[in-house]
C-alpha positions in Angstrom: -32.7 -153.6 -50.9 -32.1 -154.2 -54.4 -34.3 -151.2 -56.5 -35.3 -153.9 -58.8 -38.0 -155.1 -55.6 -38.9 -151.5 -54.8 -42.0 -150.7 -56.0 -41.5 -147.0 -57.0 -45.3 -146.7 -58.2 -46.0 -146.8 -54.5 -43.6 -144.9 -53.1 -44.6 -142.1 -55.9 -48.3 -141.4 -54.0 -46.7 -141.1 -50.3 -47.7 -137.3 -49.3 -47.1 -137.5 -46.0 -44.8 -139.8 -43.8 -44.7 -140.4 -40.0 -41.8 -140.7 -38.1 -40.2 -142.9 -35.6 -38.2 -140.3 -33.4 -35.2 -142.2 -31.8 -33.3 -144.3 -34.0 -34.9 -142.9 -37.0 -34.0 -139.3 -37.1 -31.6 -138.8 -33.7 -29.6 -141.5 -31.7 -30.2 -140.6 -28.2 -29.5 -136.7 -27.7 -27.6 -137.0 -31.2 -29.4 -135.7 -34.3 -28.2 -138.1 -37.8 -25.7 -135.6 -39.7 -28.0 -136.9 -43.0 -31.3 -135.9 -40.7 -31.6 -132.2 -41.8 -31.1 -132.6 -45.9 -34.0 -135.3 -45.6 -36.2 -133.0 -44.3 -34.8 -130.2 -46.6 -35.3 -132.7 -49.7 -39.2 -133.8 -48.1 -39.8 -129.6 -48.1 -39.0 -129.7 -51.6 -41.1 -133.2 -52.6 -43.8 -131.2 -50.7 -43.9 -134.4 -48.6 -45.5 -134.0 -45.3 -44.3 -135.3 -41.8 -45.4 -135.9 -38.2 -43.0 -136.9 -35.5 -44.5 -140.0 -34.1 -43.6 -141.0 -30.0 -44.8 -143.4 -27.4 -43.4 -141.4 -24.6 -46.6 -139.5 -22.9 -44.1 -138.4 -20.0 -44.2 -135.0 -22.9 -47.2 -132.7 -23.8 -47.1 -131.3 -27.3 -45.7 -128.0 -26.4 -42.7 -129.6 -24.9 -41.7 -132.3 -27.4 -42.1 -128.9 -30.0 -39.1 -127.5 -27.3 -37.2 -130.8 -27.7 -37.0 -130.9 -31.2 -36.0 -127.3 -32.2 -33.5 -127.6 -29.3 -32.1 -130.2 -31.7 -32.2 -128.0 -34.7 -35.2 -129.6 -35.7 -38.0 -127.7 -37.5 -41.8 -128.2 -36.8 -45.0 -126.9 -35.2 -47.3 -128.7 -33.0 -49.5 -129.8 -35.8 -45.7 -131.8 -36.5 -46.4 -133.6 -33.7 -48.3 -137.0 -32.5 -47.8 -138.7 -29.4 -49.8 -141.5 -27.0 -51.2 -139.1 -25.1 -53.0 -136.8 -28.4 -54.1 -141.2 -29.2 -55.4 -141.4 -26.1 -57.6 -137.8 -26.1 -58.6 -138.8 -30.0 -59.6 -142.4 -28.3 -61.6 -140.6 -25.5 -63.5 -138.3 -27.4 -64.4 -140.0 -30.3 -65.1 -144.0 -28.3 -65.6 -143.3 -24.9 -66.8 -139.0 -24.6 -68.7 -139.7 -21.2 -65.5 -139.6 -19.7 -64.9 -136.3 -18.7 -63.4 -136.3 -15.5 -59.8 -138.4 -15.1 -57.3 -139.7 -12.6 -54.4 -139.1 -14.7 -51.1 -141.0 -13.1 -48.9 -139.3 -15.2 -46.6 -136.2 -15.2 -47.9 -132.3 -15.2 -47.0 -132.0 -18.8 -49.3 -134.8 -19.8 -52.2 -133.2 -17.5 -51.8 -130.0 -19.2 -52.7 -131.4 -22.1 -55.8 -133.3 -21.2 -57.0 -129.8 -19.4 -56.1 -128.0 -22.8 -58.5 -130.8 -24.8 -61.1 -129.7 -21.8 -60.7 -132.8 -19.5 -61.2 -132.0 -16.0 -58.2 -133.7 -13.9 -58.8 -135.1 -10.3 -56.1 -134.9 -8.4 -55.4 -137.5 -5.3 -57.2 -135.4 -2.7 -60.0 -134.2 -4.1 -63.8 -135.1 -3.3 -64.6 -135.7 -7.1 -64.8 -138.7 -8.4 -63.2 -140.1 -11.6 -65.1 -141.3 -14.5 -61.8 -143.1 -15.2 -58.2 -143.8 -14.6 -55.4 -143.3 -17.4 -52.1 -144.2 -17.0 -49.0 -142.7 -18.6 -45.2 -142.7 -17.8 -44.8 -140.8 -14.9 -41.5 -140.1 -14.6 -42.5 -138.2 -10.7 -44.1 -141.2 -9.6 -45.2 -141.2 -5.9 -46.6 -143.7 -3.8 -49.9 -141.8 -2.8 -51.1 -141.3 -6.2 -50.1 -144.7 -7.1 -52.3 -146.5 -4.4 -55.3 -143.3 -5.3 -55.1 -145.0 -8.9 -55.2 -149.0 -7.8 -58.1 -147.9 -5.7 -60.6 -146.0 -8.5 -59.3 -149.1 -11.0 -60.0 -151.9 -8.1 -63.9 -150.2 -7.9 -64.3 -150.5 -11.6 -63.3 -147.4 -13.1 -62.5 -147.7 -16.9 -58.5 -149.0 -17.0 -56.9 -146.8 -19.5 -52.7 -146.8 -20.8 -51.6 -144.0 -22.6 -49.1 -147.0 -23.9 -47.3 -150.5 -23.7 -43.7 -149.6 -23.2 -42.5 -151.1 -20.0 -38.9 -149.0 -20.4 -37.8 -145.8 -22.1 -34.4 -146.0 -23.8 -32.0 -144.0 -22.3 -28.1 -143.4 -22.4 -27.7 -142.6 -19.2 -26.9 -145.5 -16.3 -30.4 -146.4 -15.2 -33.7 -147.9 -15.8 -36.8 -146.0 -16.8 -39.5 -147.3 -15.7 -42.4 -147.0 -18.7 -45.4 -147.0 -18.7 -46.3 -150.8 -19.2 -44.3 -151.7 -16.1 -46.9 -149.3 -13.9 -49.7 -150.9 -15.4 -48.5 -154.3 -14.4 -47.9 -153.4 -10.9 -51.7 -151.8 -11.6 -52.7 -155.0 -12.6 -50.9 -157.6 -9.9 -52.8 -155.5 -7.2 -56.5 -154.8 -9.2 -56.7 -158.3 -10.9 -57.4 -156.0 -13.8 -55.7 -155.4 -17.0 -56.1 -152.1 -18.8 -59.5 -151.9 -21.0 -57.3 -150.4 -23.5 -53.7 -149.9 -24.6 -53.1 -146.7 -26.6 -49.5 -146.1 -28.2 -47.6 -147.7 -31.0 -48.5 -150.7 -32.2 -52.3 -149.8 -31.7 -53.4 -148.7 -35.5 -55.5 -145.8 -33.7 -52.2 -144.0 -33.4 -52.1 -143.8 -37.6 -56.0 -143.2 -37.8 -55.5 -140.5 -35.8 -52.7 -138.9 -37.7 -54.6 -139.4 -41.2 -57.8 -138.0 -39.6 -56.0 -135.0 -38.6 -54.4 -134.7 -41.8 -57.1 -136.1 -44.1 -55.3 -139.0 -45.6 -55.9 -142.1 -46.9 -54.3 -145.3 -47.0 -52.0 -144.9 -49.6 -51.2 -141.6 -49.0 -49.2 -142.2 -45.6 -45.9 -144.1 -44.5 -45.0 -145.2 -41.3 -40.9 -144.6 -41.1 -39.3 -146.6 -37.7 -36.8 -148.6 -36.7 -38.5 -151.2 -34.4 -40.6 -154.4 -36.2 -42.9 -155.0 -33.4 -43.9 -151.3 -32.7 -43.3 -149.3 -36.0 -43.7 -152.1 -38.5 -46.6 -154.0 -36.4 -48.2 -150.9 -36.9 -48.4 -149.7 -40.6 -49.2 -153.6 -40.7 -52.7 -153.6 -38.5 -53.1 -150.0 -40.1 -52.7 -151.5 -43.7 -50.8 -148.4 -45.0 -46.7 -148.6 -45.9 -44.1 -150.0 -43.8 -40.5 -148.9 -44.1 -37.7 -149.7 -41.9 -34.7 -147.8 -41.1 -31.8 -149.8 -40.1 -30.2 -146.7 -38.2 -31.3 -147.9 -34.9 -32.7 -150.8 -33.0 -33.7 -153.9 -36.1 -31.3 -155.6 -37.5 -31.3 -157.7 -41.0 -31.5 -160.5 -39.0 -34.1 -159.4 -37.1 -36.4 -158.8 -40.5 -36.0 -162.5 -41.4 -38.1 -163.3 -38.5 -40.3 -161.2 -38.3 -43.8 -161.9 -38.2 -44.8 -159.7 -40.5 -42.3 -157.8 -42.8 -41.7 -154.2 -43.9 -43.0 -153.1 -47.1 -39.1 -151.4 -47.3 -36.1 -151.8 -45.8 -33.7 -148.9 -46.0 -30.3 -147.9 -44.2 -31.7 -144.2 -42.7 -33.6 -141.9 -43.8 -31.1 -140.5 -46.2 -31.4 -143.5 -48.4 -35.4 -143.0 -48.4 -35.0 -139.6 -49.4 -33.1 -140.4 -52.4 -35.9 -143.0 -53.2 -38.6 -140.9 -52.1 -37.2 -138.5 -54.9 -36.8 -141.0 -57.4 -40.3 -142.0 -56.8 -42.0 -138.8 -57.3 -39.9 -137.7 -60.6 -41.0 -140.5 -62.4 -44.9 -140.1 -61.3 
């Protein structure tokens, strides 16, 4: 991007920048070589930073395993994923829902029964006050019919998010969360009520309430348009693509709606980032 059409004055009041995981800051199980002097020059710009993922298959606890096993630094209060979105949604929009059906792995019960969420497993007598849906990557056919049956009698229809695959590098196809909703849905005749995750703006309201931010204050970093950029776009704070992963420059002229910055990886943020805040 030429530096004449950056606008620096912009750039200079970012204090805190969430980022896209895969494709943004590691390919696959691969950390970028350039991935740990970007965090080492946001330490230094005093530049905060929350890892940002879709994948509820995680709790917090785990994802914080995942990422120093990479060489990655953080704590949980580094991390935001679907599932926190999802809690945050729950208790602030819908807190009469206490008791769940949660079709999802043992991780991401733990961390609705750490947020105080009582979770009603298949054979119990209790009875949900709704269903949420996650990637369940242990997926069996009895919970899977014990979930069509609370939704099909009305329960509330909720998905941690839309992804219908994960990307992997292994052979295989990993079937995400979206795609169980779907076979949800052909058997209910009900879509979810709501769909947590990237591109939902909740997922940045979440993070800026946690962090008390405001609009100009925060940057959403990714590499897809129709997750990452969609949504810094229905959040209405800053944009910027990395083109380390998934978009291409072909793919930003046609998007629907276009980053506020386009940049080659992180490394090439940092330097602006930098630039930014030592002309403030």
């Amino acid at each position: 991007m030429d530096k004449k059409t950056i606008d620096f004055k912009r750039l200079s009041k970012i204090c805190h920048v969430v980022l896209d995981m895969d494709g943004t800051i590691y390919n696959g199980s691969q950390v970028f070589n350039f991935t740990s002097d970007f965090f080492k020059k946001l330490d230094r710009l005093k530049i905060r930073y929350t890892y940002l993922t879709n994948n509820s298959s995680r709790n917090v606890s785990q994802y914080l395993e995942k990422i120093r096993s990479m060489g990655l630094h953080g704590t949980k209060e580094n991390i935001y994923t679907s599932s926190l979105a999802t809690i945050d949604y729950l208790q602030s929009r819908r807190p009469e829902l206490q008791k769940l059906f949660i079709l999802g792995t043992e991780g991401l019960k733990e961390e609705f029964r750490e947020y105080g969420f009582t979770v009603v497993e298949t054979d119990s007598a209790i009875e949900p006050d709704a269903v949420v849906v996650g990637f369940d990557t242990l997926l069996d056919f009895k919970r899977l019919c014990k979930a069509g049956y609370w939704i099909k009698g009305g329960k509330p229809f909720i998905a941690t998010h839309p992804d219908r695959t994960c990307p992997t590098d292994q052979p295989t196809l990993l079937i995400d969360c979206g795609a169980i909703c779907e076979a949800l849905s052909s058997a209910t005749d009900r879509t979810p009520d709501v769909v947590l995750g990237k591109p939902d703006p909740s997922m940045i309201w979440g993070i800026m309430e946690r962090n008390n931010l405001n609009k100009e204050e925060i940057a959403m970093v990714g590499d897809r348009l129709y997750t990452d950029i969609e949504m810094a776009h229905r959040a209405e704070i800053m944009g910027i693509l990395v083109l380390s992963g998934e978009a291409t420059a072909t793919d930003v002229k046609n998007a629907v709606h276009q980053p506020d910055l386009i940049v080659e990886n992180i490394q090439e943020l940092g330097e602006l980032l930098e630039q930014s805040h030592q002309t403030e």
